[in-house]
N, C-alpha and C positions, 0 to 999 in steps of 0.2 A: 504494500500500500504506500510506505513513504517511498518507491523509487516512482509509482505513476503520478503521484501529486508533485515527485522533483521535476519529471519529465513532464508535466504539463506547464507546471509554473516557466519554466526554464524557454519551452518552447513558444507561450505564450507570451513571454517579455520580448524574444526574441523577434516575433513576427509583428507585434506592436510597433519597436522601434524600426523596423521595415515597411510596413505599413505608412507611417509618419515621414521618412525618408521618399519612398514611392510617391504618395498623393504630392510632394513637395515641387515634384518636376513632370513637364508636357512630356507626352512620349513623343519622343524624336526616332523611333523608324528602327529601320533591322544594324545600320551597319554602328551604332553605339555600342551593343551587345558584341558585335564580331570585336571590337577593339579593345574594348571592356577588363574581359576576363581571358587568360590564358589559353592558348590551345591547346588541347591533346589529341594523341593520335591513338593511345590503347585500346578507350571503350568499343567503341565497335568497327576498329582498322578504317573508320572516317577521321579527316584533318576537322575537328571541332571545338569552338570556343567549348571552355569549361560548363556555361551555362546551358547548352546544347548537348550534349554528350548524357547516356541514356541511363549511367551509374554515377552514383557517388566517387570522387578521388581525389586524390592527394596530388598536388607537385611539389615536388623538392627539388630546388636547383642548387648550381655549383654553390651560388652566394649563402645560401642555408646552411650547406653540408660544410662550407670552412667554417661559418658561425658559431656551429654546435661543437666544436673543438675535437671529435670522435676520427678514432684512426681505422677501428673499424667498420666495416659497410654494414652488417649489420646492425650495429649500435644506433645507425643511420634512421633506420622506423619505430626508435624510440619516440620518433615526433609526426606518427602517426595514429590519428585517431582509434584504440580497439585495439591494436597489434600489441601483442606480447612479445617481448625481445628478453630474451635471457642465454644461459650458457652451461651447458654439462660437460662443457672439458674446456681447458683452455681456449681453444680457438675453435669448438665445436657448438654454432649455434644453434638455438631454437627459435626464430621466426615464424610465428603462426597467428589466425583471428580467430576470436571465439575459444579464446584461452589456450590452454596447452592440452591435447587427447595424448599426443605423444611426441618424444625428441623429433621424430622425423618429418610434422607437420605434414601430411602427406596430401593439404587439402589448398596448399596455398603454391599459383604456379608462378614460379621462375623466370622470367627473360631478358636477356643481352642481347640488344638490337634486335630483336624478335626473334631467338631463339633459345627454347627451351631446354632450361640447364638442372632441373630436374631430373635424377638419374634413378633405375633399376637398381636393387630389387628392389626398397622400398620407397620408389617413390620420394626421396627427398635431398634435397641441396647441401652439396658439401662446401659446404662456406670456404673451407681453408682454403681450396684448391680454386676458387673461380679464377683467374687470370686477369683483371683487372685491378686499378689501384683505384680512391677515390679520386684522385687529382684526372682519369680518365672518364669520370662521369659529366657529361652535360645537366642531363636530369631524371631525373625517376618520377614516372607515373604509375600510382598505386591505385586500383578498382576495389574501392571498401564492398565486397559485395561478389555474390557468382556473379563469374564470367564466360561460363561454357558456353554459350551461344557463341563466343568469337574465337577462346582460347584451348575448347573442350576439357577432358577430364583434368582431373587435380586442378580445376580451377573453382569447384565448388565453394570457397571462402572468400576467393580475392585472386589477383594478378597483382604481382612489382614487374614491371618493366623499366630494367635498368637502360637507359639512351648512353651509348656514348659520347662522344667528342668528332665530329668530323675530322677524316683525314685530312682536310686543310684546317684545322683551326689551330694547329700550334707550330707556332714559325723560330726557329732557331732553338736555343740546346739552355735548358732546363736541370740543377740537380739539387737535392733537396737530401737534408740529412733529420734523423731527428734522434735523440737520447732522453732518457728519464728512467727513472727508477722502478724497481720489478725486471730490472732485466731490459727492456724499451728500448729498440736499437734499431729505426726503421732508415733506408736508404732510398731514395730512385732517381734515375734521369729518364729525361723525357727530351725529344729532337722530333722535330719534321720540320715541312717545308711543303708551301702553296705552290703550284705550279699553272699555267695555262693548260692546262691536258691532266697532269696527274698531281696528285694530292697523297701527301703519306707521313703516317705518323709513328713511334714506336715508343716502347716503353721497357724498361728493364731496372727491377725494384728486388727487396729485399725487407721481410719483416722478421723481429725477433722480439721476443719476449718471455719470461720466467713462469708466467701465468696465475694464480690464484693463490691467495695464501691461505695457511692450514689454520683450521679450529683449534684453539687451545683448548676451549672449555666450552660441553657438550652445550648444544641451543636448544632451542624449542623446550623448554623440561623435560630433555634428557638424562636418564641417570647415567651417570660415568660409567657403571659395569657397562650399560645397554651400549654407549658409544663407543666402548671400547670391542664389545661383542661384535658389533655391527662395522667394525672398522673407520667409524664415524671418523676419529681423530687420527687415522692413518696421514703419514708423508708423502701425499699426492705427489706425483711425478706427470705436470700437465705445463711444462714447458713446450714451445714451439717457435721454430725457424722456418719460413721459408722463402722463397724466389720464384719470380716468375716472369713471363716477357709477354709482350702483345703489340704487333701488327696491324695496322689499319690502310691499304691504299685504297684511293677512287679512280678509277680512271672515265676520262670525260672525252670520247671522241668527235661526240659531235651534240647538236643542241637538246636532242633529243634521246640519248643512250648514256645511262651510268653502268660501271661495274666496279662494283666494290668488292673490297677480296679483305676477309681478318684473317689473324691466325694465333693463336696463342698457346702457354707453354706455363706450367705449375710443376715445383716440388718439394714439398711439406713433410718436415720431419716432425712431427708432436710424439712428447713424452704420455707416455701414459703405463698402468699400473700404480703399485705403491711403493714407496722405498723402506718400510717398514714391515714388510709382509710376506710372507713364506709362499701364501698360495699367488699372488698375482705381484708379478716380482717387477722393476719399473724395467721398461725395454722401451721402445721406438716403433711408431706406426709411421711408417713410410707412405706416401702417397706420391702420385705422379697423375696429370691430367695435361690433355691436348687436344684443342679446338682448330679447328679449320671452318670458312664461311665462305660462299661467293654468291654474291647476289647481283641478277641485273636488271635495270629499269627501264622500261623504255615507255616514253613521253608520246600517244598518239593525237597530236592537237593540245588546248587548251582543257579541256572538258576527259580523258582517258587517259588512263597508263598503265601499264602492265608489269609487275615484278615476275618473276623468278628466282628463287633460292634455295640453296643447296647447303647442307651443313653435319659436318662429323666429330662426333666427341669420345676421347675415350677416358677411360677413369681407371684407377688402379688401385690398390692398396694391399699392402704387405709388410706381417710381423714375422718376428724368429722370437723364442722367448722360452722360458724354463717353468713349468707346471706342476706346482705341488712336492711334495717331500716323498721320497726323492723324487731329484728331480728329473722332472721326464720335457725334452725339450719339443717344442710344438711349431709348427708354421702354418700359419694362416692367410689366404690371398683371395683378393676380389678383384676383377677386373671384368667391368661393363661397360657398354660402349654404346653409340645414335648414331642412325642416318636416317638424314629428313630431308623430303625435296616436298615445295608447296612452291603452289602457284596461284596469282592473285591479281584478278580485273578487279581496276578500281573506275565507275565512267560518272557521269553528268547524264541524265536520262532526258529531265527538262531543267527548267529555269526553278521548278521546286523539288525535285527529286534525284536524289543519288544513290547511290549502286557499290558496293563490293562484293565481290563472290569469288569463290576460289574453292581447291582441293589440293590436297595432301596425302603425303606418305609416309609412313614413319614406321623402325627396325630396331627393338630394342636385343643387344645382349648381353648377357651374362655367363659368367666363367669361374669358377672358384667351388671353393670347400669351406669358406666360412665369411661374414661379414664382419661383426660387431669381436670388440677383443673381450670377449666375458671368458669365464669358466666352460660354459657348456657352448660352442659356439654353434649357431645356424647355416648348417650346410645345405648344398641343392644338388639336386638326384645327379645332374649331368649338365653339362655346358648346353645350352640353348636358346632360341630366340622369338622376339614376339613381333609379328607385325600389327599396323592399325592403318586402316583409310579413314579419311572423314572428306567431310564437304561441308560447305558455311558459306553463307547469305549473310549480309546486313543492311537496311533499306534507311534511309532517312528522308520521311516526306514533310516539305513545310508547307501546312496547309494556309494562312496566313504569317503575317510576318510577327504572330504572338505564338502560332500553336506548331511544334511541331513533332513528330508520334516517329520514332524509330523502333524499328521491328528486328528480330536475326532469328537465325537457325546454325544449329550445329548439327550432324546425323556421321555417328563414328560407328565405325565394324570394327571389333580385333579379332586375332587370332584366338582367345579364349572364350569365344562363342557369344562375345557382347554387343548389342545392337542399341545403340541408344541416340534419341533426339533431346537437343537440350534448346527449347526455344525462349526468346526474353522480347516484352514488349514495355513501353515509357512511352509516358506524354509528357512534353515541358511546355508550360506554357509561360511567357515573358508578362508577367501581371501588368509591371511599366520598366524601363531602360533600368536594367542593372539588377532586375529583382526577377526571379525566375522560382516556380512550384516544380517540382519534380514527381511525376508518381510510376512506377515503376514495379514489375512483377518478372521471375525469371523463375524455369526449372532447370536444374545441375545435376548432374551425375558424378560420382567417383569410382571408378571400376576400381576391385579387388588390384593391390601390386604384386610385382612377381614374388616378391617375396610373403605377401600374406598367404598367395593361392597355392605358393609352390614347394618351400622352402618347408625342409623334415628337418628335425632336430637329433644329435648325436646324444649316445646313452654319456651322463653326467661323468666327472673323473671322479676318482674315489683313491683315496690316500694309499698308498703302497701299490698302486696298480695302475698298468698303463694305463693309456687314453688310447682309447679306442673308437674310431668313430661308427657308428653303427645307426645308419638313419630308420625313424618311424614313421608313420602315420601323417599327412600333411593334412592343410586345410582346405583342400579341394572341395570346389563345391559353393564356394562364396558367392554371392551375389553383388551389381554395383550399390551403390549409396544411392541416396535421391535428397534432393533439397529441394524446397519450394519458398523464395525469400520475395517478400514484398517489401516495399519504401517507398517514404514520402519523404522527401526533399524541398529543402529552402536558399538559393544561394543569392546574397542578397550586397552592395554595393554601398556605403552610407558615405555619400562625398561629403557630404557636412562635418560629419562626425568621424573622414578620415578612416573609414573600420569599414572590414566587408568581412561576412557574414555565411559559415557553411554548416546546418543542420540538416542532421540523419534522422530517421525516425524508422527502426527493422523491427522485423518480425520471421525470424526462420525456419523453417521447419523441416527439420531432419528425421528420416526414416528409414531403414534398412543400414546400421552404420555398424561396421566393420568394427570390432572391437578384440584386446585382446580376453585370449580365455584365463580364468582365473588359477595357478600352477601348472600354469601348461607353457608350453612355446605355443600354440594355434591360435587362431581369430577366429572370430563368428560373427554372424550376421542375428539384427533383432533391435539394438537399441536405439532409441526414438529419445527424438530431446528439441524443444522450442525455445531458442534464440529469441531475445527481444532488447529491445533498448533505443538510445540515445547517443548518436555522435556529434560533437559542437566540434566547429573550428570559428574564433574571429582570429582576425587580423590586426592591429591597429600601429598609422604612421604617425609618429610624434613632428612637427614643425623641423623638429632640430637634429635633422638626417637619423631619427631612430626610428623602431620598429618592433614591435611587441604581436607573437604567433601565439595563444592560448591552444590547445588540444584537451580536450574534457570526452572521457566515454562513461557512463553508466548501465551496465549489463545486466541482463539475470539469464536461469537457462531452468527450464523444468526438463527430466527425462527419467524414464523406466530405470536405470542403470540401476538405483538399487533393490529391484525385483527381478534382478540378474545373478544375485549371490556370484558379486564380483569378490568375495573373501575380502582381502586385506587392500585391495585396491579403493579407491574417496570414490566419492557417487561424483557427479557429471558436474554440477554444481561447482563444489567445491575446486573444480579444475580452473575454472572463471575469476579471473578478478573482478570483480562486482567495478570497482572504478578505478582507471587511470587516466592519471593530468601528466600533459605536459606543459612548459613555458620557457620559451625563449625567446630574450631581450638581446637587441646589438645596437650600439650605440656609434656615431662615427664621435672620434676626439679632435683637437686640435694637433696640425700633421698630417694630415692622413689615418692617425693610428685607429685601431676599430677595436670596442670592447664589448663582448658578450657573455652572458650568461643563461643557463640552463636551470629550470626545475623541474623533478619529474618525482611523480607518486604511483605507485601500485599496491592497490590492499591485498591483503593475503591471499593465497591460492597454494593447491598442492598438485603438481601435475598428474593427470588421470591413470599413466603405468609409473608414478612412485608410490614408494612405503611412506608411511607418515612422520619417517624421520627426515622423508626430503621436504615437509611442509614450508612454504615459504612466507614469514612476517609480512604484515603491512613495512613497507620502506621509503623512505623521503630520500633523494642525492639532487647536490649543487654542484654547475659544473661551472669553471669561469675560463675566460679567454681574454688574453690581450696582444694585438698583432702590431705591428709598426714596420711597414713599409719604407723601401729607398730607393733613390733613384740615380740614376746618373753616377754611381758611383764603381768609378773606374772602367765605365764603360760598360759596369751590368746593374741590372735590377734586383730588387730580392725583398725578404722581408725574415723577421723573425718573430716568433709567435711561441707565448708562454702557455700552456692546459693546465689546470689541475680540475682532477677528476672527483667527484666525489671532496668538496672542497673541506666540510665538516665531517670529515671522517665516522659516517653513518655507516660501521660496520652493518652488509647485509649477504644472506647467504644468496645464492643463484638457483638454478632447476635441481641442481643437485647441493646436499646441504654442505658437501664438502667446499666448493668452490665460495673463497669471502671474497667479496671485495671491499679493498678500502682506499685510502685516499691512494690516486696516484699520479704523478708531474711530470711533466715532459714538455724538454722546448724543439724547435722546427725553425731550421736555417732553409730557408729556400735563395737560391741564384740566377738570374737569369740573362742569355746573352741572346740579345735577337740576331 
């Protein structure tokens, strides 16, 4: 009851001061709106102002992502509405909406330059290894909301679409140092060069860091025996190093033909194990990943153009390591890999109506005898592969220069006998210049991933006896997920008042979801859970070059889960943070120098596959920034730039209770020669 009277009050003040802003001003016509608000390209692969565009989203540009002082890309959707951001190993993150069901978030889709970096078996994003640095982001567009209709499966929650940097946007040679404490010891140069024909950029970096520090003394009202049973207060070993490179040319032969070519290159050493502990002894997971892209455009007129793209990812990872008393030595390796070719008409039909449509093909595989570095590791019967076709439509009609209704379809075949349409339809209608209603309804799917449908489990080790891998019984047989989410939207423009204006208003509803079994390795099919809430973003510009982002969600979630005899596993609920805020200020100083700050809150939550010893506190952190720019000096540019993280040293634990974090400092030389 007090979250609908917050979410009425809130939405009500909200549309009041809108309301008042609107009747203030004559409507002046369609192309205020086109200039207005931002465009994005993600929602439904139309080029559409913000206020047009048939989902709720986020943009985060370059200028944001230096603001927020964060050297991780994840850390990045800390400053988006609903998204949980956390961490179960060093540099292993958890990014997902709708709280945390598991590390691998398997419902939120991935893309760099529109391709999906979401990998087999389970369906989810190995952060360490992407091939990008943030200094190679343009911008990111986030889809609060299913996106199947444009994106298909694992987009049931949302899309990040990371944008690059054009291959001509960075001219002469670039290198950037950064040190602090925890270990913090990041590198990269960056070079290209704009051309009449060709355009190309590259990148070659280096991250390092110690990663998390250890619990002294047990949290949550832990008794010492339980943490010490439970290896609570073990000497994590979640250090990580790694490097990587990336590639970007254009080539531009004539007015009408692009061919863009990436290619990129990861290799990730993270610690992992314990450095106190007989059965899981600390050793190195290796990782290695490589991308390849070529994409071409071609321009027919004004009003059509047609892409094609092609793209290949492989992924790997591999431990060596010593198992139990005695010890008996193990090797574990995963190596999966993508190939996708899609193709896509985008046209102008009339003077109110536009067109994309396209099909695709996509080859997942898999290779190995285990993924995950646990005790008991999850192996797969034999190296094999999946394919999937789909096809997708997205229609944008303006019926007047207030109303206008975009329609899509997605319809995917895989190889594991799944046939699914996932259709989405919105009306936006423009009340008056700058103020726009959104109402909006989509259905989503998430098919079972290989490793839920496919993936047997090895008989457990036991002390004086080898390991022996001996697979059982899988979970074949799963069915996909289904979501059905509606929303109402308000994005709204207050030039008086300098503030603009973006409220959500969800309702989802999930049935057939995949969950794990309780002392088992298997998943099944059954649990049912309704998503509801409240997303706010304002904006607001101060006179005196500032600028102040608010982020505010309030959730709830109803579901069956505990008339599931999940055992020791939280009911659904409890996996949600009921509320997180974000806020961040930047201020420009005298000089040039620019100063920012960060706050962010998350109320408790326990992720849906931990124990209750991984439960996570409500937690409050301040982040601050101060940068100072130069110029002219010596013939290069640069700047240097002081973080501290976590300013008030608000020890708080992460997904897992082992990992704290506390305050941490690091400064940032950057040089630059054109």
């Amino acid at each position: 009851m007090k979250m609908k009277v917050r979410q009425r009050f809130i939405s009500l003040s909200i549309l009041c001061l809108a309301a008042k802003g609107a009747w203030a001003t004559d409507y002046a016509g369609d192309q205020d709106y086109l200039q207005e608000f931002p465009v994005v390209l993600s929602a439904s692969r139309l080029s559409q102002p913000l206020s047009e565009a048939p989902n709720a989203m986020t943009v985060i540009d370059r200028k944001m992502i230096a603001e927020s002082g964060f050297r991780s890309l994840p850390d990045v959707f800390k400053l988006v509405p609903g998204m949980y951001v956390s961490y179960y190993a060093g540099s292993q993150a958890v990014v997902s909406y709708h709280g945390a069901l598991s590390q691998d978030a398997p419902g939120m889709q991935v893309l760099i330059d529109g391709r999906s970096v979401y990998l087999p078996p389970f369906n989810t994003v190995d952060w360490a290894l992407l091939p990008i640095t943030l200094d190679d982001i343009e911008r990111i567009e986030v889809i609060r909301g299913p996106a199947a209709a444009s994106y298909g499966e694992n987009s049931v929650h949302g899309v990040i679409n990371i944008i690059t940097r054009d291959a001509g946007a960075v001219e002469g040679l670039s290198v950037s140092n950064t040190r602090g404490n925890k270990g913090i010891n990041d590198g990269a140069v960056h070079f290209g060069k704009h051309g009449e024909t060709l355009d190309y950029r590259m990148t070659m970096a280096y991250t390092a860091d110690n990663g998390y520090d250890n619990l002294t003394t047990p949290p949550n009202n832990i008794t010492m025996a339980q943490a010490q049973n439970t290896g609570l207060l073990n000497n994590t070993n979640d250090s990580n190093q790694a490097r990587l490179m990336n590639y970007r040319a254009t080539y531009h032969p004539d007015a009408v033909n692009d061919i863009d070519v990436q290619f990129g290159f990861t290799h990730d050493v993270m610690g992992v194990g314990f450095w106190d502990s007989s059965l899981d002894k600390p050793h190195n997971m290796i990782g290695y990943s490589n991308t390849e892209q070529i994409e071409w455009l071609h321009r027919t007129g004004n009003t059509s153009e047609v892409s094609l793209r092609f793209y290949h990812i492989q992924h790997s990872t591999n431990e060596n390591y010593l198992l139990g008393t005695p010890a008996y030595p193990v090797a574990t390796s995963m190596d999966t890999g993508r190939n996708e070719i899609e193709l896509q008409h985008t046209l102008r039909t009339s003077e109110a109506n536009r067109l994309v449509y396209g099909a695709g093909y996509r080859q997942d595989k898999v290779d190995g005898n285990s993924y995950y570095p646990v005790v008991v590791p999850s192996s797969f019967p034999a190296s094999f592969a999946i394919t999937e076709y789909r096809m997708f439509a997205s229609d944008e009609w303006r019926f007047n220069e207030k109303l206008i209704v975009n329609t899509g379809g997605m319809l995917e075949k895989d190889a594991m006998g799944n046939r699914e349409f996932s259709p989405r339809a919105s009306l936006n209608y423009h009340l008056a210049p700058q103020h726009t209603v959104r109402v909006g309804a989509s259905i989503a799917h998430r098919t079972p991933s290989l490793g839920e449908q496919y993936a047997s489990q090895a008989n457990p080790y036991q002390l004086g006896y080898k390991y022996e891998p001996s697979p059982i019984i899988t979970s074949a047989g799963l069915t996909p997920e289904k979501i059905l989410s509606r929303e109402i939207g308000y994005l709204g423009e207050l030039r008086d008042l300098n503030t603009s204006i973006d409220v959500r208003l969800f309702n989802d509803q999930m049935s057939n979801m995949i969950y794990p079994l309780p002392n088992s390795a298997l998943w099944g099919n059954g649990m049912e859970a309704s998503y509801r809430g409240i997303e706010t973003t304002v904006k607001y510009s101060f006179s005196n070059s500032g600028n102040l982002t608010f982020n505010y969600t309030n959730e709830n979630v109803d579901s069956n889960s505990g008339s599931l005899s999940l055992g020791q596993l939280n009911s659904l609920a409890g996996s949600l943070p009921k509320t997180i805020v974000s806020m961040l200020y930047a201020q420009q100083l005298p000089n040039d120098a620019m100063f920012s700050a960060a706050y962010y809150f998350q109320s408790s939550m326990l992720g849906f596959d931990r124990g209750p010893i991984d439960f996570q506190p409500t937690h409050r952190r301040v982040d601050m920034r101060l940068a100072q720019p130069f110029r002219d000096f010596g013939g290069m540019n640069g700047e240097v730039a002081v973080v501290v993280q976590n300013m008030f040293n608000t020890d708080y634990t992460e997904y897992i209770a082992t990992a704290l974090f506390n305050r941490r400092a690091f400064v940032t030389l950057t040089l630059h020669w054109q």
